[in-house]
C-alpha positions in Angstrom: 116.4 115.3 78.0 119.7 117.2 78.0 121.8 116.4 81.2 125.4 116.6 82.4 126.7 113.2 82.7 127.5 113.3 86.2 123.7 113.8 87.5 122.5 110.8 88.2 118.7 109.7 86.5 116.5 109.4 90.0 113.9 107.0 89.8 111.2 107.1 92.0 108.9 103.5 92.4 105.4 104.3 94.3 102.7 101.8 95.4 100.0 102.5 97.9 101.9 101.5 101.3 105.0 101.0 100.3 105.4 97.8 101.5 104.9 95.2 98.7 105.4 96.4 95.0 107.1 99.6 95.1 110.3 98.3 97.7 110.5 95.1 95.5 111.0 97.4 92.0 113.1 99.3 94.4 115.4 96.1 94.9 114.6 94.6 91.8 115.5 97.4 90.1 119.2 98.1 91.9 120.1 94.8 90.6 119.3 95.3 87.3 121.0 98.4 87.2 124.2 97.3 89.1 124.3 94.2 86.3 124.1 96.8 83.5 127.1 98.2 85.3 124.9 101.8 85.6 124.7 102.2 89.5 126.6 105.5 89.1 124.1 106.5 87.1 120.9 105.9 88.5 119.2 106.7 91.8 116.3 104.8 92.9 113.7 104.6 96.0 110.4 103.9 96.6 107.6 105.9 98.3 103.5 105.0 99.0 100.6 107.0 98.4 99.3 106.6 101.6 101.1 106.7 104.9 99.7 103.3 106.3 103.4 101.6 106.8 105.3 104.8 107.5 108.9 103.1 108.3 108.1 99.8 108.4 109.9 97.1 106.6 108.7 95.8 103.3 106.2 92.7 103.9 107.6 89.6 105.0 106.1 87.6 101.8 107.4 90.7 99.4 111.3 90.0 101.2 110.8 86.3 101.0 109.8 86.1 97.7 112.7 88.5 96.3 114.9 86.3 98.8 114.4 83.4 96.4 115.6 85.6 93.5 118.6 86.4 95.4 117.5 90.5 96.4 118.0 91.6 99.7 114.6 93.8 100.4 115.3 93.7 104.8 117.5 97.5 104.6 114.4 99.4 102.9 111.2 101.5 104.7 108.3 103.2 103.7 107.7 106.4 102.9 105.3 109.0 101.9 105.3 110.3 98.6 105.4 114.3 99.2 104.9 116.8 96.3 108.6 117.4 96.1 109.8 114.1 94.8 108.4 115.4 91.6 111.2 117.9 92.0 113.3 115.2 93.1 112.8 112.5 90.6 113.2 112.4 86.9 110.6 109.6 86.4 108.0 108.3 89.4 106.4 105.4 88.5 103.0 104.3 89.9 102.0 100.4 90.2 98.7 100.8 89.0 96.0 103.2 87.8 94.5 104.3 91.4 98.0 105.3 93.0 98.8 107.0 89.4 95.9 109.4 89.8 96.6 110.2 93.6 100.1 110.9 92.3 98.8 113.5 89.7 96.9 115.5 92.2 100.4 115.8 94.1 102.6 115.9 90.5 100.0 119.4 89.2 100.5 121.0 92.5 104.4 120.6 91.5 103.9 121.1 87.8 105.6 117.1 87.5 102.7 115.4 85.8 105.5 114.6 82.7 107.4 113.0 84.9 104.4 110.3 86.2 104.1 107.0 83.9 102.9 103.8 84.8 105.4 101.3 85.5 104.5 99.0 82.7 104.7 101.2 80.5 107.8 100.3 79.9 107.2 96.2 79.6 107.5 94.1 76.5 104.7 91.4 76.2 103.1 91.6 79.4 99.6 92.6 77.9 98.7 94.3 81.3 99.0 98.2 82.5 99.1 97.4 86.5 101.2 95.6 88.3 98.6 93.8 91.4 98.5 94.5 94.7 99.1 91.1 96.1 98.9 92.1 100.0 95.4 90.0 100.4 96.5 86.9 98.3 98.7 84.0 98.1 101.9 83.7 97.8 102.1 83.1 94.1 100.9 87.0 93.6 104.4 87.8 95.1 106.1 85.6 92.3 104.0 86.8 89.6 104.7 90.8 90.7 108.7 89.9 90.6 107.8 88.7 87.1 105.8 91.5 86.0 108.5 94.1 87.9 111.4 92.4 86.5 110.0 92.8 82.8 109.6 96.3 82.9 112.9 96.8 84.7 113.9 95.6 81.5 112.3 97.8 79.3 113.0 100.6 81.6 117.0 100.0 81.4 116.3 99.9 77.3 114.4 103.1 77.5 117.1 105.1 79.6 120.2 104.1 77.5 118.0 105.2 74.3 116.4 108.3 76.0 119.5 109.6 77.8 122.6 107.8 76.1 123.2 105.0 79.2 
């Protein structure tokens, strides 16, 4: 993907309310990114499939939990993914398998679908393809989503400095 250096690589996280997993890649994410000394070069938010939590804060378990690892999750609110974020956003990346299919029926209306991947895709050694929705459980889901999410941050960072020079 050929791209002046001053356009920043928008990344766009998407869960279904945009309340637990997506606004803690969000954050989780922005840290990462700021530590790889590439926040000039990356643009990131978060979106839901579904307009439950429509600017509300991130859950009060999802900000205490990233608390603990020292990310501030309190500034962000949810949103609706619309169509046009596939026009927006060089890579949107869906949580699990059921918010990665409503997303292609918005991403072929836009012609985007090459721009959809699930997030864990792009994590080493995890052995899974969706990262839980832990809204109904404990709080050790919360933990073991920042795990999962912090892995494929990972491998995401190592994929954009391969794929686009970073």
């Amino acid at each position: 993907m050929s791209r002046s250096p001053r356009t920043p690589i928008r990344i766009l996280f998407v869960c279904m309310g945009n309340i637990c997993r997506s606004p803690t890649a969000e954050g989780v994410f922005r840290r990462k990114i700021e530590e790889a000394g590439l926040a000039d070069r990356v643009e990131i938010d978060s979106a839901g499939t579904h307009a439950y939590h429509v600017g509300e804060p991130p859950d009060p378990r999802a900000r205490e939990a990233a608390s603990r690892r020292g990310i501030d999750l309190s500034g962000l609110r949810a949103r609706q993914a619309q169509a046009d974020d596939f026009a927006r956003f060089d890579y949107v990346l869906a949580m699990d398998r059921d918010n990665y299919h409503g997303l292609m029926r918005l991403a072929e209306r836009n012609r985007g679908a090459a721009r959809l991947h699930l997030f864990l895709e792009f994590a080493r050694g995890i052995g899974e393809q969706e990262v839980p929705d832990p809204y109904y459980g404990g709080d050790q889901g919360f933990e073991q989503v920042l795990d999962m999410i912090e892995e494929a941050s990972d491998g995401l960072i190592e994929h954009l400095r391969k794929e686009h020079g970073l």
